[in-house]
SERO-4910 file (N, C-alpha, C, O; in steps of 0.05 Angstrom, whole numbers):
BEGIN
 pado doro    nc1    nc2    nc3   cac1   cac2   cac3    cc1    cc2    cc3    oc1    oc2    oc3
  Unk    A     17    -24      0      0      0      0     18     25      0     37     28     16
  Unk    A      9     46    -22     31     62    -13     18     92      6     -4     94     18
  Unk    A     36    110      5     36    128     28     10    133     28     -4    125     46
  Unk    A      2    148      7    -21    160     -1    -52    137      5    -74    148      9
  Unk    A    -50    121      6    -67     93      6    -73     96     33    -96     98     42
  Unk    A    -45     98     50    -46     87     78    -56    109     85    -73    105    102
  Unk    A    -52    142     76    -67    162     89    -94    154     87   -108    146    105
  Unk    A   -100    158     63   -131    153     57   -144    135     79   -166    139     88
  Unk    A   -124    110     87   -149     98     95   -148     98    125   -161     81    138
  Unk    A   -129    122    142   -122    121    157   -145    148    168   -152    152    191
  Unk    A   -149    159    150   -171    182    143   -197    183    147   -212    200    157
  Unk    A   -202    146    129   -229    143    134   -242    130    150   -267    129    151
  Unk    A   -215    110    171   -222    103    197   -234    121    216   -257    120    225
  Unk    A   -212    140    220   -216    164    237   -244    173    228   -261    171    247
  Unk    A   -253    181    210   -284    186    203   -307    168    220   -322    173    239
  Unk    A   -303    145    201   -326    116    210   -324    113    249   -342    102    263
  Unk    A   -294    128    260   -290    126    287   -310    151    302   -328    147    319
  Unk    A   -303    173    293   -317    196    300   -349    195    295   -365    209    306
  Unk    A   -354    175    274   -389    173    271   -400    159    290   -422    164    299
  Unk    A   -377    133    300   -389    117    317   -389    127    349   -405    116    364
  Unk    A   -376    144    357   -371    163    375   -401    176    371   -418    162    381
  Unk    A   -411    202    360   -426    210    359   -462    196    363   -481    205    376
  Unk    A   -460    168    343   -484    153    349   -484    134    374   -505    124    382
  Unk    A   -457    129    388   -458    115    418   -480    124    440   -494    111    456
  Unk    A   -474    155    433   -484    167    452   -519    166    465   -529    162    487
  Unk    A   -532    172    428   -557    169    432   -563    137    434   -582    132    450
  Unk    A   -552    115    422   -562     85    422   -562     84    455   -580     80    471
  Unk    A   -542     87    458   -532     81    488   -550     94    512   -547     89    536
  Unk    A   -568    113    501   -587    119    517   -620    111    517   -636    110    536
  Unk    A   -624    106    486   -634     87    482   -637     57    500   -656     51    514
  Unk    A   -620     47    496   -613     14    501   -614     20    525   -627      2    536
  Unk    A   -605     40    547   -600     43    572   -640     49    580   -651     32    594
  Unk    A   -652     67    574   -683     63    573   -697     43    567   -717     36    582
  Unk    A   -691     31    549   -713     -9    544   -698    -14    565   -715    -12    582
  Unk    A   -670    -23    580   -669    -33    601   -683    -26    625   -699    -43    632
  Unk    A   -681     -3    640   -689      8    656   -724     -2    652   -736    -12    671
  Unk    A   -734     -1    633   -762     -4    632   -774    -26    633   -798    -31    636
  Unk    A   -753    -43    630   -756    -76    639   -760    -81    655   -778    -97    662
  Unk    A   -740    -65    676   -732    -78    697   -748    -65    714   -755    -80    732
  Unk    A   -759    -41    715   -775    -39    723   -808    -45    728   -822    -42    748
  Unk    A   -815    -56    700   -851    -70    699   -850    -90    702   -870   -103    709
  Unk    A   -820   -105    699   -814   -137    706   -805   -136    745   -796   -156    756
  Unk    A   -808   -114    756   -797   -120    784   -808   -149    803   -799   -168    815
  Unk    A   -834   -136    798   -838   -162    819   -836   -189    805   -836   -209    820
  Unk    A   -834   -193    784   -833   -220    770   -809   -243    782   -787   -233    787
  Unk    A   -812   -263    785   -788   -278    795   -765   -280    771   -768   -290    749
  Unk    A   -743   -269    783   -725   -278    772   -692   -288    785   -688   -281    808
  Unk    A   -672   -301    773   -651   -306    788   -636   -285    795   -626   -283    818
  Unk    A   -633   -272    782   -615   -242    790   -635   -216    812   -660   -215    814
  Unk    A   -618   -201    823   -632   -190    848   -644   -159    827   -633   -145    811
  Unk    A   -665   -160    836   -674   -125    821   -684   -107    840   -697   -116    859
  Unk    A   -681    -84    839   -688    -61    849   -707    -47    833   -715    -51    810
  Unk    A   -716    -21    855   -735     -6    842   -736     16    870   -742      7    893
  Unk    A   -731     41    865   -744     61    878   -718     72    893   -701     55    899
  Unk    A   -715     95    899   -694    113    913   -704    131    940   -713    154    939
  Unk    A   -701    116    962   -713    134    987   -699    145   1008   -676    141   1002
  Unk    A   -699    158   1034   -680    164   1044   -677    162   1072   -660    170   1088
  Unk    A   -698    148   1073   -694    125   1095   -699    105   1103   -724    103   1101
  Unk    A   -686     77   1117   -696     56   1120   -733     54   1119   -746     38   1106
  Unk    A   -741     71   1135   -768     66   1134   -780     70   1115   -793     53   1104
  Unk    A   -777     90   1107   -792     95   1067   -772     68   1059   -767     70   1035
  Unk    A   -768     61   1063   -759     35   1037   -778     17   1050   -798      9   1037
  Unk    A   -774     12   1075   -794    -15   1089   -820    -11   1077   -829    -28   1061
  Unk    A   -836     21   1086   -860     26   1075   -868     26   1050   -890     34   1044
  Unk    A   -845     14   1027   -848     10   1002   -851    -18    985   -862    -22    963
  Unk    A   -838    -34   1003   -839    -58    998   -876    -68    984   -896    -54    988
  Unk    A   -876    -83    975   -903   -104    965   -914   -120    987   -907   -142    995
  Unk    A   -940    -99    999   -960   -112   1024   -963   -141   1012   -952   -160   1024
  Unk    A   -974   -146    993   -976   -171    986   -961   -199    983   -968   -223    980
  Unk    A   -937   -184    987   -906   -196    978   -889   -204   1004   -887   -188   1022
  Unk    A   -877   -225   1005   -869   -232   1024   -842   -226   1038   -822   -239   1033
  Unk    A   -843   -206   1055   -815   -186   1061   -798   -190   1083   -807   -197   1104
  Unk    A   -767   -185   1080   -756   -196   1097   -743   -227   1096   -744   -244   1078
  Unk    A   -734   -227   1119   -716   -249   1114   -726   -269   1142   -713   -289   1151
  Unk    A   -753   -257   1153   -752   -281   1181   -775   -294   1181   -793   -291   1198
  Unk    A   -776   -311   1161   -798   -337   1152   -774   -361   1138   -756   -363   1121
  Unk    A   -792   -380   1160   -783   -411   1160   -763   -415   1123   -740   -424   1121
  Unk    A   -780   -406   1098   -771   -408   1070   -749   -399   1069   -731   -411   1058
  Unk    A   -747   -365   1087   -722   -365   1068   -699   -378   1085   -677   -373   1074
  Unk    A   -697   -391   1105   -678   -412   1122   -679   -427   1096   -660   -421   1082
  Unk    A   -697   -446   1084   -694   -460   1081   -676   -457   1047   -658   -472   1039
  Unk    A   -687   -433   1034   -672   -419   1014   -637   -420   1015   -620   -426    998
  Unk    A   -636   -412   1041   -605   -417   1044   -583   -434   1049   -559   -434   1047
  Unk    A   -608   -456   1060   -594   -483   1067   -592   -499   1047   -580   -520   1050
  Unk    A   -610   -489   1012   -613   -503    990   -587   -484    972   -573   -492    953
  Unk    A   -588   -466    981   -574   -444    953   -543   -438    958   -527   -433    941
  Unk    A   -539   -440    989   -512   -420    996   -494   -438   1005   -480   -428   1023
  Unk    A   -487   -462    999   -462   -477   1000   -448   -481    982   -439   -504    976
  Unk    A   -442   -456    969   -429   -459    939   -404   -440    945   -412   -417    949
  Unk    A   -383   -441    947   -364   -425    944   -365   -389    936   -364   -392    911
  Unk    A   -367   -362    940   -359   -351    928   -337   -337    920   -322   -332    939
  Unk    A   -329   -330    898   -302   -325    898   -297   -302    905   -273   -300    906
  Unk    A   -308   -280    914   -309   -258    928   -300   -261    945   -283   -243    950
  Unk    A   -302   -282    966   -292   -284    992   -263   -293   1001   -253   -301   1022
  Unk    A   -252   -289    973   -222   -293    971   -199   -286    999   -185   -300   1014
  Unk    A   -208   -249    994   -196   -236   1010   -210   -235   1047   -202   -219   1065
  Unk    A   -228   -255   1049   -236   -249   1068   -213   -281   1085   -197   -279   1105
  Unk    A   -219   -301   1071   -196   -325   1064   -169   -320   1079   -163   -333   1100
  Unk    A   -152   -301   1066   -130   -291   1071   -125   -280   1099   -107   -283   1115
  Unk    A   -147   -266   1099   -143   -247   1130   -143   -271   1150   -124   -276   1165
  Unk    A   -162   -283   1149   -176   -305   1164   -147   -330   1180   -141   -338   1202
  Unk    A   -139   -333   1151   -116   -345   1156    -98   -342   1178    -93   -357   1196
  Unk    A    -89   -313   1173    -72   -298   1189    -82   -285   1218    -67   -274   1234
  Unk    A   -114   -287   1222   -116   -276   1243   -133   -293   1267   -137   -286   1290
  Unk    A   -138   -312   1256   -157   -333   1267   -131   -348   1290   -109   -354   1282
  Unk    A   -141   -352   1320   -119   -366   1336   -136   -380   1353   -158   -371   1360
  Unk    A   -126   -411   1363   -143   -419   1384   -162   -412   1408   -154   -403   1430
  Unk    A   -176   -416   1405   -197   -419   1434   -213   -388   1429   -231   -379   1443
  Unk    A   -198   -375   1403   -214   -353   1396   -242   -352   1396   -256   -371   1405
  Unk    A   -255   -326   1385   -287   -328   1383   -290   -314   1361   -284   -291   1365
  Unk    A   -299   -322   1329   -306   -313   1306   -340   -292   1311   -353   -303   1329
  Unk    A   -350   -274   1302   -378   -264   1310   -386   -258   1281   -380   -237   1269
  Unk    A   -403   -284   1267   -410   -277   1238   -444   -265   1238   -466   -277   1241
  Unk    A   -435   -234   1232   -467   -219   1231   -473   -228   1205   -457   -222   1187
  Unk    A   -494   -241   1201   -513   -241   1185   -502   -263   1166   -507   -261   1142
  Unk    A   -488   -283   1177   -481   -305   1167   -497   -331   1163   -488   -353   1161
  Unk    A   -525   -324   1161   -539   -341   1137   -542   -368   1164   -544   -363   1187
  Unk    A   -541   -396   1154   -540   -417   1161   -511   -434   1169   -506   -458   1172
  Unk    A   -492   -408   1171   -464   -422   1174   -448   -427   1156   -427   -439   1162
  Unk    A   -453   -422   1132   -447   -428   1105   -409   -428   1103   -392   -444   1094
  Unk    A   -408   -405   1116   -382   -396   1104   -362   -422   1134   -341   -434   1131
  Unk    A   -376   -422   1156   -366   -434   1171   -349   -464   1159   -326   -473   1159
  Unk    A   -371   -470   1152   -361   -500   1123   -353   -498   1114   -331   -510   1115
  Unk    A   -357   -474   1090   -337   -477   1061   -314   -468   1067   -295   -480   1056
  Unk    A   -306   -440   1087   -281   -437   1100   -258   -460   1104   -235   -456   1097
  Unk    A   -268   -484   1115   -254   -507   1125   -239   -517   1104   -215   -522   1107
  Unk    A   -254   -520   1075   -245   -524   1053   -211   -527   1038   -195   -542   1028
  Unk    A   -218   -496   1048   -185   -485   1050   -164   -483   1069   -141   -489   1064
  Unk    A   -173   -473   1093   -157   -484   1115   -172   -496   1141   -196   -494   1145
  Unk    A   -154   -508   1159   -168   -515   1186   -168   -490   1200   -153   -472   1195
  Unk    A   -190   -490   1221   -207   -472   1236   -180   -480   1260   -171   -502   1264
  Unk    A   -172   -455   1274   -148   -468   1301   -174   -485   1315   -199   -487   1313
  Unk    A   -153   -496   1330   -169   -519   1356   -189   -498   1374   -187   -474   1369
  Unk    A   -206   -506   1393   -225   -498   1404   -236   -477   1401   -249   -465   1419
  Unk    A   -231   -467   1372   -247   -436   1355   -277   -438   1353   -289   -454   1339
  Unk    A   -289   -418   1369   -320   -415   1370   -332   -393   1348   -328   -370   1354
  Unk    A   -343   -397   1325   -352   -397   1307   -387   -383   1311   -406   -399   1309
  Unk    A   -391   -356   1315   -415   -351   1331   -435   -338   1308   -423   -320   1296
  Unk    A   -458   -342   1299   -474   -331   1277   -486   -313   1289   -494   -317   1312
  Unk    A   -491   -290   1275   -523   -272   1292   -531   -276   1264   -519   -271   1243
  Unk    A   -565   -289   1270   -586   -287   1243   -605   -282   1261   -607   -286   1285
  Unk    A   -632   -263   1231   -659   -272   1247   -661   -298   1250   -644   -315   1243
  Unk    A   -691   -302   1266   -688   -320   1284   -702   -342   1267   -702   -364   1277
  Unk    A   -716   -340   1240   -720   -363   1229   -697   -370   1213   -701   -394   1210
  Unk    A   -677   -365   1202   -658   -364   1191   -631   -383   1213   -619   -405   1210
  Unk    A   -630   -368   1231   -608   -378   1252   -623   -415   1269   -607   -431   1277
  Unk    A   -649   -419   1270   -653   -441   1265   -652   -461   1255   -650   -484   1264
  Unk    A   -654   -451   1228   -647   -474   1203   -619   -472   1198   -610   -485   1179
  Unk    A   -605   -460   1211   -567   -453   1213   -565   -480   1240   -544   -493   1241
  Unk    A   -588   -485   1261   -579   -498   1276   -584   -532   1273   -574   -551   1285
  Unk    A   -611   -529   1245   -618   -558   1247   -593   -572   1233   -584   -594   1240
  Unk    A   -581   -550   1206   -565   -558   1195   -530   -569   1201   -516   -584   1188
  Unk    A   -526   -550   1230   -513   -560   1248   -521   -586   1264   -509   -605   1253
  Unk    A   -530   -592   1276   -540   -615   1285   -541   -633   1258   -524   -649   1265
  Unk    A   -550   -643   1231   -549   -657   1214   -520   -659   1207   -514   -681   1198
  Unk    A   -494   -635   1209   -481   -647   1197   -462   -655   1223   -439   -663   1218
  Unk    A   -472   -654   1254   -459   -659   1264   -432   -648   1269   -411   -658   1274
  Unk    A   -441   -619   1265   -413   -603   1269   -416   -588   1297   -434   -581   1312
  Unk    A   -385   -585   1295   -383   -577   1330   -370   -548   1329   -357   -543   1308
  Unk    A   -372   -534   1342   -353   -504   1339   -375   -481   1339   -371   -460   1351
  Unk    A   -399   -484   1324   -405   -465   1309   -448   -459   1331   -466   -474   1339
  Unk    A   -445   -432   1330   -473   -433   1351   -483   -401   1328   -474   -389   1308
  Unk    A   -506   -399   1344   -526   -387   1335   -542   -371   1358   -553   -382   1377
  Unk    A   -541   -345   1353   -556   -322   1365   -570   -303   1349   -566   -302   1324
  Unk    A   -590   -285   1364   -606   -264   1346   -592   -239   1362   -597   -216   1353
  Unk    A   -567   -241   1391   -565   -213   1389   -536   -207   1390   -517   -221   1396
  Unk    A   -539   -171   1380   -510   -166   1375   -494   -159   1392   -470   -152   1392
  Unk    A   -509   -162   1408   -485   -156   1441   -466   -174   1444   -443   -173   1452
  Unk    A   -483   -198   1431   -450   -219   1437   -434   -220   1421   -421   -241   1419
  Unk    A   -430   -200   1406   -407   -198   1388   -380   -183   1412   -355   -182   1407
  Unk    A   -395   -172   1439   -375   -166   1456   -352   -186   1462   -361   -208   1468
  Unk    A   -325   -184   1460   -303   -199   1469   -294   -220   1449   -277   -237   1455
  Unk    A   -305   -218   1428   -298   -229   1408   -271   -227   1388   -286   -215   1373
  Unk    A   -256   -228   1380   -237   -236   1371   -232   -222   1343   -214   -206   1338
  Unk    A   -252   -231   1323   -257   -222   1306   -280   -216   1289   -289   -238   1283
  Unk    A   -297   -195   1278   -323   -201   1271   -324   -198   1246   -315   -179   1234
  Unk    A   -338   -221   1234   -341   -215   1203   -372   -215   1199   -390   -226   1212
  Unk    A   -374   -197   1170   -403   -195   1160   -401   -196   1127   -385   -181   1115
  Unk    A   -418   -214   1114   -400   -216   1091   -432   -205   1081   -450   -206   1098
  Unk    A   -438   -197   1054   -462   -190   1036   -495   -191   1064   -515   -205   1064
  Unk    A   -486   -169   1085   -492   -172   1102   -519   -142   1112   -543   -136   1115
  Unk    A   -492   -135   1114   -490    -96   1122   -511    -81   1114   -524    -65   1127
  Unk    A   -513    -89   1083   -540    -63   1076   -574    -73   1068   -590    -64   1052
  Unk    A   -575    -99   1092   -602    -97   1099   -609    -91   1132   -632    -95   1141
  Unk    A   -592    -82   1143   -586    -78   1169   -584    -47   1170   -566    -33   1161
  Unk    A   -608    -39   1186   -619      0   1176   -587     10   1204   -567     19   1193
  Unk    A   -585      7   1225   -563     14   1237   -536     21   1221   -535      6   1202
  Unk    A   -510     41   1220   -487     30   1218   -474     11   1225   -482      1   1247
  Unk    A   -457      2   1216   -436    -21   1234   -424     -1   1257   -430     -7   1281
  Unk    A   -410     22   1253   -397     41   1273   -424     46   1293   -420     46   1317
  Unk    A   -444     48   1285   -473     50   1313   -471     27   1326   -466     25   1350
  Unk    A   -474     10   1313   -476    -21   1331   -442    -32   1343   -444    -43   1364
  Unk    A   -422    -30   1335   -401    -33   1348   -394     -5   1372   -379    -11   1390
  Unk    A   -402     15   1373   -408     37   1390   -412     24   1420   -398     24   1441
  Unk    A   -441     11   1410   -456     -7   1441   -439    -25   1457   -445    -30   1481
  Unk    A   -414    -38   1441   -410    -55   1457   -379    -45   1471   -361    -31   1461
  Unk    A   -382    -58   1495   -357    -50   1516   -335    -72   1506   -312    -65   1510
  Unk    A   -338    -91   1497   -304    -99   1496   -311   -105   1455   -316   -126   1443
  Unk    A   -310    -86   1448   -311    -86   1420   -288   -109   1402   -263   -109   1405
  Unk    A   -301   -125   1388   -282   -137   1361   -251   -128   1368   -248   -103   1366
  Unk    A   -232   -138   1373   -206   -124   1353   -196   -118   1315   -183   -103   1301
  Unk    A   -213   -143   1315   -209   -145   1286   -241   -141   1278   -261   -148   1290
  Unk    A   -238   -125   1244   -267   -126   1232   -259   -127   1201   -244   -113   1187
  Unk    A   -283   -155   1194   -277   -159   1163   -308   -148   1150   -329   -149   1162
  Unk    A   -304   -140   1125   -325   -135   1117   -323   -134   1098   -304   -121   1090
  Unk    A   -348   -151   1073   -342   -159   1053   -368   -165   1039   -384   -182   1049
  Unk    A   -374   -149   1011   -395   -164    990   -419   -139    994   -442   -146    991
  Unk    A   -413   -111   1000   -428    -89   1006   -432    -71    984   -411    -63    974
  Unk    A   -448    -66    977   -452    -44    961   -447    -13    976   -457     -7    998
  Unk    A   -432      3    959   -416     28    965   -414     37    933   -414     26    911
  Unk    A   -412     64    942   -404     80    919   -396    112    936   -396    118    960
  Unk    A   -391    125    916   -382    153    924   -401    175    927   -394    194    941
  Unk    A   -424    175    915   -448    193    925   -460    185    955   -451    167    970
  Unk    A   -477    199    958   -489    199    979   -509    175    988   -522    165    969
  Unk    A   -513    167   1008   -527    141   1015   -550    140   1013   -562    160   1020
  Unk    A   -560    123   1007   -598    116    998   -602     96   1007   -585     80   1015
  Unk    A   -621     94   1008   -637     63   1014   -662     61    986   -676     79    976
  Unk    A   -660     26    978   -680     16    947   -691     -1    962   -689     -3    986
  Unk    A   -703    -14    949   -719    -38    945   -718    -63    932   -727    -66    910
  Unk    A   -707    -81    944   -698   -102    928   -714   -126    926   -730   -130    944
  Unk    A   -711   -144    903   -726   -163    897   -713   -187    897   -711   -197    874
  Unk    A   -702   -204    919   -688   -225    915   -708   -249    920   -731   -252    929
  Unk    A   -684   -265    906   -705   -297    895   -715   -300    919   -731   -318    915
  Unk    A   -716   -295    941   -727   -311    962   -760   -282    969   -782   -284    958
  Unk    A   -754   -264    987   -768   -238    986   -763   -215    978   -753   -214    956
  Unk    A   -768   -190    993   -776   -159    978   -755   -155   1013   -758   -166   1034
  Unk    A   -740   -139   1005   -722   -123   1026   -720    -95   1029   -722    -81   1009
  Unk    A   -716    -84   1050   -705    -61   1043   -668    -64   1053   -657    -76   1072
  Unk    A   -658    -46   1029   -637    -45   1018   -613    -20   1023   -619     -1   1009
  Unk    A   -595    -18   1035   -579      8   1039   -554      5   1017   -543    -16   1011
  Unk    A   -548     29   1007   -526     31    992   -515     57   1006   -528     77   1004
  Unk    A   -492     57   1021   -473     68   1032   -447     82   1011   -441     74    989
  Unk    A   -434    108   1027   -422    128   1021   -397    119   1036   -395    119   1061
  Unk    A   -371    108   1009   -359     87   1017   -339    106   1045   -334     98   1068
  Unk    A   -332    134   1031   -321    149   1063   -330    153   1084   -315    151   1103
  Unk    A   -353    157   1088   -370    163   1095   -372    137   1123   -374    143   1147
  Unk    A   -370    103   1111   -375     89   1126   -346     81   1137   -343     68   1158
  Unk    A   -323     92   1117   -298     88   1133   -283    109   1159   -265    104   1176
  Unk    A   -298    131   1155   -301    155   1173   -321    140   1199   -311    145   1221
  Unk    A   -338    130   1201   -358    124   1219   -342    102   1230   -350    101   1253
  Unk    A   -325     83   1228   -304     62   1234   -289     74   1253   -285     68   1277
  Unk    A   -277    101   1233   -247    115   1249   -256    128   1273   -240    133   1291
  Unk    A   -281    133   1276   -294    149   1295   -288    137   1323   -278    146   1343
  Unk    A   -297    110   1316   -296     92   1338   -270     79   1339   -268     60   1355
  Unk    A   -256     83   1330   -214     69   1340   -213     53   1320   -194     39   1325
  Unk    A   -222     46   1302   -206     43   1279   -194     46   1263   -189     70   1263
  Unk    A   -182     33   1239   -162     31   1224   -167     18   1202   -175     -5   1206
  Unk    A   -164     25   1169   -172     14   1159   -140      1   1146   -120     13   1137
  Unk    A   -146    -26   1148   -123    -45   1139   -114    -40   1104    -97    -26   1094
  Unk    A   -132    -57   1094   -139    -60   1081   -173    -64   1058   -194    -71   1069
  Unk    A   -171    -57   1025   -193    -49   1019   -196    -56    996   -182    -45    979
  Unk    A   -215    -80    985   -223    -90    961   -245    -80    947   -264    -72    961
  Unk    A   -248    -77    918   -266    -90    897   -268   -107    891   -250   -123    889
  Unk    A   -299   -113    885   -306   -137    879   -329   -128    854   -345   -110    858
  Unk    A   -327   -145    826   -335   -151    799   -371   -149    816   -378   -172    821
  Unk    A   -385   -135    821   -403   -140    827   -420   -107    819   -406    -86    822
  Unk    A   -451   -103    807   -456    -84    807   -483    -76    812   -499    -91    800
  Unk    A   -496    -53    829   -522    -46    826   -531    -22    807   -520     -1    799
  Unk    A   -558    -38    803   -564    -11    779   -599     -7    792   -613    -27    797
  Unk    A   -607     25    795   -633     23    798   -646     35    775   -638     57    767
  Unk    A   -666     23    762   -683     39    737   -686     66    739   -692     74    762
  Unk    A   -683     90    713   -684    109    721   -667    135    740   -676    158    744
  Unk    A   -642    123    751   -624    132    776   -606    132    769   -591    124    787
  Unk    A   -592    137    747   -561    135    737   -543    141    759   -522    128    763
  Unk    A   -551    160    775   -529    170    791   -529    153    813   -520    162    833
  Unk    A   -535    138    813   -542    121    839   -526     90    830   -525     72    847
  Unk    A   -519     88    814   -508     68    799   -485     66    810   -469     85    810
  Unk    A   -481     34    824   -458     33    835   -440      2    822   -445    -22    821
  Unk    A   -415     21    814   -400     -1    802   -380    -24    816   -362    -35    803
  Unk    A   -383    -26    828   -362    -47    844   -379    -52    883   -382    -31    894
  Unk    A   -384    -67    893   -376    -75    921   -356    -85    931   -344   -105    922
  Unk    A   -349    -71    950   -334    -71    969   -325    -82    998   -340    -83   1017
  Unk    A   -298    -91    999   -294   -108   1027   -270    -91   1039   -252    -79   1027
  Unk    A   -274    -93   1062   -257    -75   1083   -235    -99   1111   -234   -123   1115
  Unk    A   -229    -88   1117   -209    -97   1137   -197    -85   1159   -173    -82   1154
  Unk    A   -202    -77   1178   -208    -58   1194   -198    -61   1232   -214    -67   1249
  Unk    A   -177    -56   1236   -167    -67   1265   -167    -40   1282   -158    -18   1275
  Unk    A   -181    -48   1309   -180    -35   1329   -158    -20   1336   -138    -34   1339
  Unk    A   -151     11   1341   -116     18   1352   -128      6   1382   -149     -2   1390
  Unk    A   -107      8   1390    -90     -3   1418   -105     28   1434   -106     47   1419
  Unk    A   -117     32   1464   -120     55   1468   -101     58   1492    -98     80   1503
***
């Protein structure tokens, strides 16, 4: 090809580039409206992926939004049973929670897993490494939830691992983790670690939705019920930490994203896991 050839067609890339530039804009708002409009008239419809709908600004306007008809919340016998069918699967998110774990976990310790489901992670944890010797393994769930965490204990005949509905006994604990936990829980973590007198030393936190605007509460549609939902102001909740004598260790992304119909700005691209140790006072 000679000079003149290669200009030319170096010419009319740059063109066909700048057109496609120009028509991105409107398709892309387009395509971004049929979505949004799906997902919105399709909300309550069952589906496998979690959907939202609505922007409020406080836990209660979200609660008071939920579907009267619809079954809300997380403290009916189903959704125990939802979790004892769905959540023994590995996620790979919990990589970095893995790591810490490793390194901070010591005998006769006391683990305090808020909102740890049926124990899930207690098991699949093991996977990868052993738990130290006489490590107590403590869940706070609602209370239909943390039952079917206990029948499932008793069936598999595991030992280590108990079940409570309150957060006080996260006092004297060792280390507390909350994994995809945090933002159905209307409190801060920094409000509820506040209350207690011999606070966590260590805090993991992992699988949260955060972004850089300001905090809201949606409405979510997961396979099991209708929730209300917090999306947190990622300084904002690391400032509310430091308040109370912490430190933030370490701080992940995670490939994970929320979108609410209609709310661009509210659009949050990544969740987030934290790592977070008490100073010495």
């Amino acid at each position: 090809m000679s000079c003149s050839q290669q200009h030319a067609a170096i010419t009319l890339h740059h063109k066909w580039d700048e057109r496609d530039k120009m028509s991105d804009g409107p398709i892309r708002a387009v395509a971004d409206t049929l979505r949004d409009l799906h997902n919105y008239w399709s909300f309550r419809r069952p589906y496998k992926n979690n959907r939202y709908r609505g922007v409020y600004k406080s836990y209660k306007e979200a609660v008071a939004a939920l579907p009267s008809s619809q079954l809300q919340g997380f403290d009916h016998p189903s959704v125990g049973e939802f979790f004892a069918a769905t959540h023994f699967v590995f996620n790979q998110s919990d990589y970095p929670i893995l790591f810490w774990l490793s390194h901070l976990l010591k005998p006769g310790q006391t683990l305090f897993d808020l909102g740890g489901g049926v124990g899930q992670c207690f098991y699949l944890y093991q996977k990868f490494f052993p738990l130290p010797e006489r490590m107590r393994w403590h869940v706070c769930e609602i209370d239909a939830v943390g039952q079917r965490g206990e029948k499932v204990a008793a069936e598999k005949k595991a030992e280590g691992i108990s079940f409570t509905t309150r957060f006080d006994e996260a006092g004297g604990a060792a280390v507390l983790l909350t994994s995809g936990a945090l933002h159905y829980i209307e409190p801060d973590l920094s409000e509820l670690l506040a209350q207690l007198t011999d606070p966590p030393k260590h805090v993991l936190v992992n699988r949260v939705p955060m972004y850089d605007g300001e905090t809201y509460y949606t409405v979510q549609h997961s396979q099991h019920s209708f929730l209300a939902h917090k999306v947190m102001n990622v300084a904002a909740f690391v400032r509310g930490m430091e308040r109370i004598n912490y430190e933030k260790i370490d701080e992940w992304s995670l490939p994970r994203s929320l979108r609410i119909p209609f709310h661009p700005r509210r659009f949050v691209p990544n969740f987030r896991g934290f790592y977070f140790r008490r100073r010495e006072l």
